[in-house]
Backbone atoms as SQL, in Angstrom:
CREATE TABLE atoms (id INTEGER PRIMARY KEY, chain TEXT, resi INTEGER, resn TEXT, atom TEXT, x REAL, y REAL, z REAL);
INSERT INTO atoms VALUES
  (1, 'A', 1, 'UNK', 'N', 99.473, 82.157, 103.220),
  (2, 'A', 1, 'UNK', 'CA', 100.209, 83.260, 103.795),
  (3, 'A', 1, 'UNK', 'C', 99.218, 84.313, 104.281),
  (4, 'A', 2, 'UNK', 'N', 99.716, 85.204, 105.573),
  (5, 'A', 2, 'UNK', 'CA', 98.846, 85.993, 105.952),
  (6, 'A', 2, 'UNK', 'C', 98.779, 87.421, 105.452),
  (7, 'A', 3, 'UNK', 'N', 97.377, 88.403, 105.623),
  (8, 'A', 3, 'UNK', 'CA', 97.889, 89.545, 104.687),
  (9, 'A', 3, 'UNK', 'C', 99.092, 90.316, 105.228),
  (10, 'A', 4, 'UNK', 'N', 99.903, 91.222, 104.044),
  (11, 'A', 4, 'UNK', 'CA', 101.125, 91.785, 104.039),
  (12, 'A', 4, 'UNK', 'C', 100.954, 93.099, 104.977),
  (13, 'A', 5, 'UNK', 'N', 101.844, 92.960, 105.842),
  (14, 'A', 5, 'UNK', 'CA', 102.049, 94.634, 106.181),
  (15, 'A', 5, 'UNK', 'C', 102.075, 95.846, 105.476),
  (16, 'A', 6, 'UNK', 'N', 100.932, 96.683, 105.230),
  (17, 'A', 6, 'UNK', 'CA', 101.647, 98.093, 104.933),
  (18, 'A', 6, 'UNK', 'C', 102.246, 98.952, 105.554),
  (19, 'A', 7, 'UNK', 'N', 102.731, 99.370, 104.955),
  (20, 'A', 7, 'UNK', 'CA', 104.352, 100.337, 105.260),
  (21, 'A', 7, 'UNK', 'C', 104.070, 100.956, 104.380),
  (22, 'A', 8, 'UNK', 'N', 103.550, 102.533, 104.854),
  (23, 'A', 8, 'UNK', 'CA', 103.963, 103.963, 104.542),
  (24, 'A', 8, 'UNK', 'C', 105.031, 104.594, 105.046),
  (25, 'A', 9, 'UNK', 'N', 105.945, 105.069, 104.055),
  (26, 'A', 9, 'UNK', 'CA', 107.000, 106.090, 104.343),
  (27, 'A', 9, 'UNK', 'C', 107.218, 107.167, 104.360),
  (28, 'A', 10, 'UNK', 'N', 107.701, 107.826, 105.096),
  (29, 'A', 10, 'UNK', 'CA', 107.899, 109.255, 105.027),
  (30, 'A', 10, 'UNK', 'C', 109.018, 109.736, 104.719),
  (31, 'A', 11, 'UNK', 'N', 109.373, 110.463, 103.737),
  (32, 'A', 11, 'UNK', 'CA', 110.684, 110.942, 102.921),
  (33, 'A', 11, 'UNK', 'C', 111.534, 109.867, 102.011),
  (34, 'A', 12, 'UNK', 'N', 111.335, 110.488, 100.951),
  (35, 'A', 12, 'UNK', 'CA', 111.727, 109.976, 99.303),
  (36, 'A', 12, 'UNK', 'C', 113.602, 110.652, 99.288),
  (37, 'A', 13, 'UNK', 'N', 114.203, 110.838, 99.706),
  (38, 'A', 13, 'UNK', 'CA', 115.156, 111.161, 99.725),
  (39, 'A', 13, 'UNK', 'C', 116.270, 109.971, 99.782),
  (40, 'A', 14, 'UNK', 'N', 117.504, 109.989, 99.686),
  (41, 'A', 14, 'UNK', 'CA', 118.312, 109.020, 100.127),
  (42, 'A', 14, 'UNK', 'C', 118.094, 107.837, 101.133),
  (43, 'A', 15, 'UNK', 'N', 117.958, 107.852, 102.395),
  (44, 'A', 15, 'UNK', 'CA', 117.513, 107.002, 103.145),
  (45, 'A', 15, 'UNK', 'C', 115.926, 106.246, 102.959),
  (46, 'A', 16, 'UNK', 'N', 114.916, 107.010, 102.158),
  (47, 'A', 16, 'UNK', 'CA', 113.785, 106.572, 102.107),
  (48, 'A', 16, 'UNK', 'C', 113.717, 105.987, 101.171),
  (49, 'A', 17, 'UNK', 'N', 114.970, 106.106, 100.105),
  (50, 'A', 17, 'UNK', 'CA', 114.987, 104.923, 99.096),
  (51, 'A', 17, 'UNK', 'C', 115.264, 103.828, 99.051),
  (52, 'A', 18, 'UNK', 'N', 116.251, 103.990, 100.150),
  (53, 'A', 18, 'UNK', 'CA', 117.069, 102.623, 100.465),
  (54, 'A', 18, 'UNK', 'C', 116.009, 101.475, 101.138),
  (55, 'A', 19, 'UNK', 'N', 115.415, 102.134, 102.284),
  (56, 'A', 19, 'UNK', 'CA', 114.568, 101.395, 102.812),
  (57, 'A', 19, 'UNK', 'C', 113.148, 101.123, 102.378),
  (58, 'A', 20, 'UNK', 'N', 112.833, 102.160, 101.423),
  (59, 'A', 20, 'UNK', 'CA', 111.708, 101.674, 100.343),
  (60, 'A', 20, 'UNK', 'C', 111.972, 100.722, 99.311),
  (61, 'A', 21, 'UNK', 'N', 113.170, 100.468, 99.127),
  (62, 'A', 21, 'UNK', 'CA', 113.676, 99.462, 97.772),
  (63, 'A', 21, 'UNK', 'C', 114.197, 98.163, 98.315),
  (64, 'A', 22, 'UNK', 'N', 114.179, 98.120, 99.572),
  (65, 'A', 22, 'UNK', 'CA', 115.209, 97.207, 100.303),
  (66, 'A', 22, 'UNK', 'C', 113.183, 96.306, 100.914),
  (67, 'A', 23, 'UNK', 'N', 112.311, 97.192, 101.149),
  (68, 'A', 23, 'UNK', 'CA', 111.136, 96.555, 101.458),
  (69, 'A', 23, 'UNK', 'C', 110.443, 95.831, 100.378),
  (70, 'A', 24, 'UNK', 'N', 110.347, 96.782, 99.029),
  (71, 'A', 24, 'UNK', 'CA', 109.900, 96.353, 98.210),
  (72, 'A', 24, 'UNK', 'C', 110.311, 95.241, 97.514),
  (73, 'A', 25, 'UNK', 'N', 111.642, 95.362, 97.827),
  (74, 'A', 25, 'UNK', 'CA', 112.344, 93.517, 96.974),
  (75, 'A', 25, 'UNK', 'C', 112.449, 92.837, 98.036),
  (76, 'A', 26, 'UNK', 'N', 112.484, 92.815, 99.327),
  (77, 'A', 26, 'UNK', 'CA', 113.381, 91.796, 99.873),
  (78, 'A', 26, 'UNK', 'C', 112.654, 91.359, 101.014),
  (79, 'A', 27, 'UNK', 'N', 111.406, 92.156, 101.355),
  (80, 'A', 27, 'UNK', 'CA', 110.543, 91.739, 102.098),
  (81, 'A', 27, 'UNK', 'C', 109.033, 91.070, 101.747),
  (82, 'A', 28, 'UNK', 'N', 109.306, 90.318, 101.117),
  (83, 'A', 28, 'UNK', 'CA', 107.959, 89.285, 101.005),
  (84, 'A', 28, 'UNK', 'C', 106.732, 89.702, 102.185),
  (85, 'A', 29, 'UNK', 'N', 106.780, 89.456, 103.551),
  (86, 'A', 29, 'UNK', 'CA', 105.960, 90.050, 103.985),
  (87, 'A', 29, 'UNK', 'C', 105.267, 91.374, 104.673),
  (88, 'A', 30, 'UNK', 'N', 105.758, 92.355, 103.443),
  (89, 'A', 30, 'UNK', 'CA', 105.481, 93.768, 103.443),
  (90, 'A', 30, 'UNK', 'C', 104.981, 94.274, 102.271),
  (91, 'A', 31, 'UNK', 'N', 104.587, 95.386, 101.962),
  (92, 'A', 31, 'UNK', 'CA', 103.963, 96.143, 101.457),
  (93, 'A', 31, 'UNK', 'C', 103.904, 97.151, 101.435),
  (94, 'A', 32, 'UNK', 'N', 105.028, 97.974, 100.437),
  (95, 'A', 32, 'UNK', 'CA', 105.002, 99.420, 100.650),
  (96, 'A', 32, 'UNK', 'C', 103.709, 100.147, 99.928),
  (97, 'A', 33, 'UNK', 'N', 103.273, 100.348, 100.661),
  (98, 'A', 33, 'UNK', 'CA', 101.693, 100.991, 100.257),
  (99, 'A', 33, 'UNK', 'C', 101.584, 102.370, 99.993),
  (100, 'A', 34, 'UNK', 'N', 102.735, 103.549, 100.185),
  (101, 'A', 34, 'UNK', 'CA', 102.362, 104.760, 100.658),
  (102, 'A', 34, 'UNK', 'C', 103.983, 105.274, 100.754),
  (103, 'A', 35, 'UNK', 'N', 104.396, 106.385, 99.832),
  (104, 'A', 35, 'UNK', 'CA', 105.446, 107.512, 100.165),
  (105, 'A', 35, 'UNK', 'C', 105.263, 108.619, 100.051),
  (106, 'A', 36, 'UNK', 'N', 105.537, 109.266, 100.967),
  (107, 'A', 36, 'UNK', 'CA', 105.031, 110.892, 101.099),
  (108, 'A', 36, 'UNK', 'C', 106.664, 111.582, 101.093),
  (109, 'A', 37, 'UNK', 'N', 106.911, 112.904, 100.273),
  (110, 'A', 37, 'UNK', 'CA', 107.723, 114.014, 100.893),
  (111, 'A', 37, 'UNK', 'C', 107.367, 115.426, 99.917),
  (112, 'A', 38, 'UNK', 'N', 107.495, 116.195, 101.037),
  (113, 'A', 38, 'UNK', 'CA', 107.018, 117.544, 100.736),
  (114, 'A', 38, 'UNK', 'C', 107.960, 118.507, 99.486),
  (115, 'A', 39, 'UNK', 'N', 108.995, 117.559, 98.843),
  (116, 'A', 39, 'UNK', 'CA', 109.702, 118.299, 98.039),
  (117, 'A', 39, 'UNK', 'C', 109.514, 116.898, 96.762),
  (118, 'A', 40, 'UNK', 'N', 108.473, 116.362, 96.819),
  (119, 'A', 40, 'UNK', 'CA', 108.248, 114.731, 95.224),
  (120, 'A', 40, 'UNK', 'C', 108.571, 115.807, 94.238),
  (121, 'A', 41, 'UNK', 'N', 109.294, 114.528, 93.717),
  (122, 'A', 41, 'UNK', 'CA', 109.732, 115.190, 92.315),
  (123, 'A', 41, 'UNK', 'C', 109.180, 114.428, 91.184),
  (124, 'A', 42, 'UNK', 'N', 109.581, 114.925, 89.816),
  (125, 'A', 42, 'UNK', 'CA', 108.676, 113.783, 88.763),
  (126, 'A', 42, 'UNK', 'C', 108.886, 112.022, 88.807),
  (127, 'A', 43, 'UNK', 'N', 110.481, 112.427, 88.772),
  (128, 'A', 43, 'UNK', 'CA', 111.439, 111.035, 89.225),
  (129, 'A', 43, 'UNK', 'C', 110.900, 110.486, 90.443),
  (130, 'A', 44, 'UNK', 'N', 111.126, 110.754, 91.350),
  (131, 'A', 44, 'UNK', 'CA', 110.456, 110.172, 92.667),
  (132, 'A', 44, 'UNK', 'C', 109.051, 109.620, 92.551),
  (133, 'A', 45, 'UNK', 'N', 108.659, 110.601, 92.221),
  (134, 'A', 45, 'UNK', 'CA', 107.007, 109.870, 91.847),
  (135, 'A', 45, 'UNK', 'C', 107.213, 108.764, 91.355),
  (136, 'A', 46, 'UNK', 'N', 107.731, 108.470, 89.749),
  (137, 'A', 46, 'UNK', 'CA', 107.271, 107.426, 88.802),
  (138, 'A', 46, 'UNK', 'C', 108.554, 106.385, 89.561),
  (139, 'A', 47, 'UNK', 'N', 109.072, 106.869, 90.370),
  (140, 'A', 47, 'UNK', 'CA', 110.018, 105.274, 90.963),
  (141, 'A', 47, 'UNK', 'C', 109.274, 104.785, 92.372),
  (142, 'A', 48, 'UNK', 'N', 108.535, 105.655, 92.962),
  (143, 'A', 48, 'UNK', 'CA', 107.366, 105.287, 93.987),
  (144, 'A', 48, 'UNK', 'C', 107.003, 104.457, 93.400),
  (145, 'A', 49, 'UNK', 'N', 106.031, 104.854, 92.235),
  (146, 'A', 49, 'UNK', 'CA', 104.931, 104.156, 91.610),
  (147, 'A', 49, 'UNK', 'C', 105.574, 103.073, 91.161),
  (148, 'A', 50, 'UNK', 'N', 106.439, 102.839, 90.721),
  (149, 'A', 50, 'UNK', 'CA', 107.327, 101.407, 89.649),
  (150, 'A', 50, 'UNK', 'C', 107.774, 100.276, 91.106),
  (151, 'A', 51, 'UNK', 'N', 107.468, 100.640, 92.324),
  (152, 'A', 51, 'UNK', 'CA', 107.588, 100.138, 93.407),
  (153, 'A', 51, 'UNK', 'C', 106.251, 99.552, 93.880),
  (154, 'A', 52, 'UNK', 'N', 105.257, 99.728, 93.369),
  (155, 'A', 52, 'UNK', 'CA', 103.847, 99.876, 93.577),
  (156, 'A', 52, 'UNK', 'C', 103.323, 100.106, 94.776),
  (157, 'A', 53, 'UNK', 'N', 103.619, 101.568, 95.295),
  (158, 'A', 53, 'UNK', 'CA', 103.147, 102.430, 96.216),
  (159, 'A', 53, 'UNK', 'C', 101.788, 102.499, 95.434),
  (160, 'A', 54, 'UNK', 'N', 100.858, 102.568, 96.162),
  (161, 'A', 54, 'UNK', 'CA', 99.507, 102.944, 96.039),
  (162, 'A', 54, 'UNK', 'C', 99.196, 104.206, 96.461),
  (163, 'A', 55, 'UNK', 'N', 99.455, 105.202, 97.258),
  (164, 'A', 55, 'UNK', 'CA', 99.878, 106.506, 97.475),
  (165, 'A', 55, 'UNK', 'C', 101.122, 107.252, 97.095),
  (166, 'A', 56, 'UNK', 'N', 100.947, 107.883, 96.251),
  (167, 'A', 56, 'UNK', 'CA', 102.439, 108.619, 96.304),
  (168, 'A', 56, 'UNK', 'C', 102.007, 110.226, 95.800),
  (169, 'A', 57, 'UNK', 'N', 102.655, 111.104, 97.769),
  (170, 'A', 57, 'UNK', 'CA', 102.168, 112.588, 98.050),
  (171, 'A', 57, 'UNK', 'C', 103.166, 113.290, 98.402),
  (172, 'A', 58, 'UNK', 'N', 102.810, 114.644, 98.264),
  (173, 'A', 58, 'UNK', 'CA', 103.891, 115.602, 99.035),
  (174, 'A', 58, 'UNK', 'C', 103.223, 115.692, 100.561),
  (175, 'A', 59, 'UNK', 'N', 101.974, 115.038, 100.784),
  (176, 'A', 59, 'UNK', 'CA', 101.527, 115.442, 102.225),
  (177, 'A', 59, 'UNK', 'C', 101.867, 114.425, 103.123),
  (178, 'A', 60, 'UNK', 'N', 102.575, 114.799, 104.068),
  (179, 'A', 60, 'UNK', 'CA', 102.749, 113.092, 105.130),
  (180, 'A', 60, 'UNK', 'C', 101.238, 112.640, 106.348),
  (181, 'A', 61, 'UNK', 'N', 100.133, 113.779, 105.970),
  (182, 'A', 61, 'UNK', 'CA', 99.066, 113.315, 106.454),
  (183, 'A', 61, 'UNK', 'C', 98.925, 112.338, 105.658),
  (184, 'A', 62, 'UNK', 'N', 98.545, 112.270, 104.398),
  (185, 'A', 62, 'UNK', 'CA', 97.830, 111.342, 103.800),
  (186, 'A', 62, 'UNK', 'C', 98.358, 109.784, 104.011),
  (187, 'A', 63, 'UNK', 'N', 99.883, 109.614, 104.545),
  (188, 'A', 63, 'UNK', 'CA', 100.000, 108.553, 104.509),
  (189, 'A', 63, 'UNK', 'C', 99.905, 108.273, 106.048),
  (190, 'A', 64, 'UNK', 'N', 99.778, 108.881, 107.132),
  (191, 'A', 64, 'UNK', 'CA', 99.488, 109.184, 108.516),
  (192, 'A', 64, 'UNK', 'C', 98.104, 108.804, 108.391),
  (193, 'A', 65, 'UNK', 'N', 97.015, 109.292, 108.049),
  (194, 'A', 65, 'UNK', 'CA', 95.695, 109.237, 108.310),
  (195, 'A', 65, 'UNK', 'C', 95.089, 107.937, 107.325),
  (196, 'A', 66, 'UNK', 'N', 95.961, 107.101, 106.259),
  (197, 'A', 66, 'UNK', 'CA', 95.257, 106.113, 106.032),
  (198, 'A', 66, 'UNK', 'C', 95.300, 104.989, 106.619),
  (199, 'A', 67, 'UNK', 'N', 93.879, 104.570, 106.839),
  (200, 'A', 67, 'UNK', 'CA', 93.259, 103.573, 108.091),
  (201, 'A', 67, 'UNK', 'C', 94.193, 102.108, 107.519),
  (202, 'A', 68, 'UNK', 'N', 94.575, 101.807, 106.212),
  (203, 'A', 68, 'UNK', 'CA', 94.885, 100.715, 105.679),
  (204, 'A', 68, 'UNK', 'C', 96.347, 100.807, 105.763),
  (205, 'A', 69, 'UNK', 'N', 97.236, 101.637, 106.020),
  (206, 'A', 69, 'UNK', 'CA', 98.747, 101.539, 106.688),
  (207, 'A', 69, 'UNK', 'C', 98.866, 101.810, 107.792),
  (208, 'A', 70, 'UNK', 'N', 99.816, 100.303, 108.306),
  (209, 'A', 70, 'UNK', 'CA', 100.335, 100.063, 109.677),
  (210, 'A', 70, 'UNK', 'C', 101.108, 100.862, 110.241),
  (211, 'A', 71, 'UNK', 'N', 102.246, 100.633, 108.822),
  (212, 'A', 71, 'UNK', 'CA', 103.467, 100.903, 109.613),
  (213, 'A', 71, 'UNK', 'C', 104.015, 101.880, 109.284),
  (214, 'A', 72, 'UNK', 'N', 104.744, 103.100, 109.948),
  (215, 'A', 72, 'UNK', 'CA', 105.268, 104.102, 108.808),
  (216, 'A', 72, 'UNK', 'C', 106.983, 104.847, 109.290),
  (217, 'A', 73, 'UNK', 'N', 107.629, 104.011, 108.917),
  (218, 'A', 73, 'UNK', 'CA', 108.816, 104.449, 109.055),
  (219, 'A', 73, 'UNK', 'C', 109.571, 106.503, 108.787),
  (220, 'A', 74, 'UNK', 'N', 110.077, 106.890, 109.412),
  (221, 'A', 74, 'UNK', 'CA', 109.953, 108.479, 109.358),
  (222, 'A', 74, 'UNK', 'C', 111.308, 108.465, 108.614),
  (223, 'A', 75, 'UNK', 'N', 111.944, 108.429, 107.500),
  (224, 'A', 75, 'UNK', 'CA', 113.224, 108.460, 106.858),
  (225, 'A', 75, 'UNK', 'C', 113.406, 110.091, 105.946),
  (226, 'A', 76, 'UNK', 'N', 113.428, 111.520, 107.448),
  (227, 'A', 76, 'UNK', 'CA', 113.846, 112.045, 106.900),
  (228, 'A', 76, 'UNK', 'C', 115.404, 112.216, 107.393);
């Protein structure tokens, strides 16, 4: 198999869960690598992380400016 897409997201809110949880289980060839929103909460964080985001920020540069995510869906 070839390497996985990363997919950084932008906004942890309702819609960014759906489609962060819907990538993380159901897309074999993806990789959510990265969720950013400017209001993370403790919860949000540790369900990023239990998703195994490798970034998880309140800044949406950080998931913008890393060279190792493709793709970044805007789910505010």
């Amino acid at each position: 198999m070839s390497a996985r897409l990363k997919i950084g997201i932008i906004g942890a809110g309702r819609i960014g869960k759906i489609h962060a949880d819907n990538i993380a289980r159901f897309i074999p060839q993806a990789a959510l690598d990265g969720i950013a929103d400017i209001k993370l909460s403790t919860e949000q964080e540790a369900w990023a992380k239990s998703l195994g985001a490798r970034i998880v920020t309140k800044d949406p540069e950080d998931i913008l400016k890393d060279p190792a995510i493709e793709h970044v869906p805007v789910c505010s």
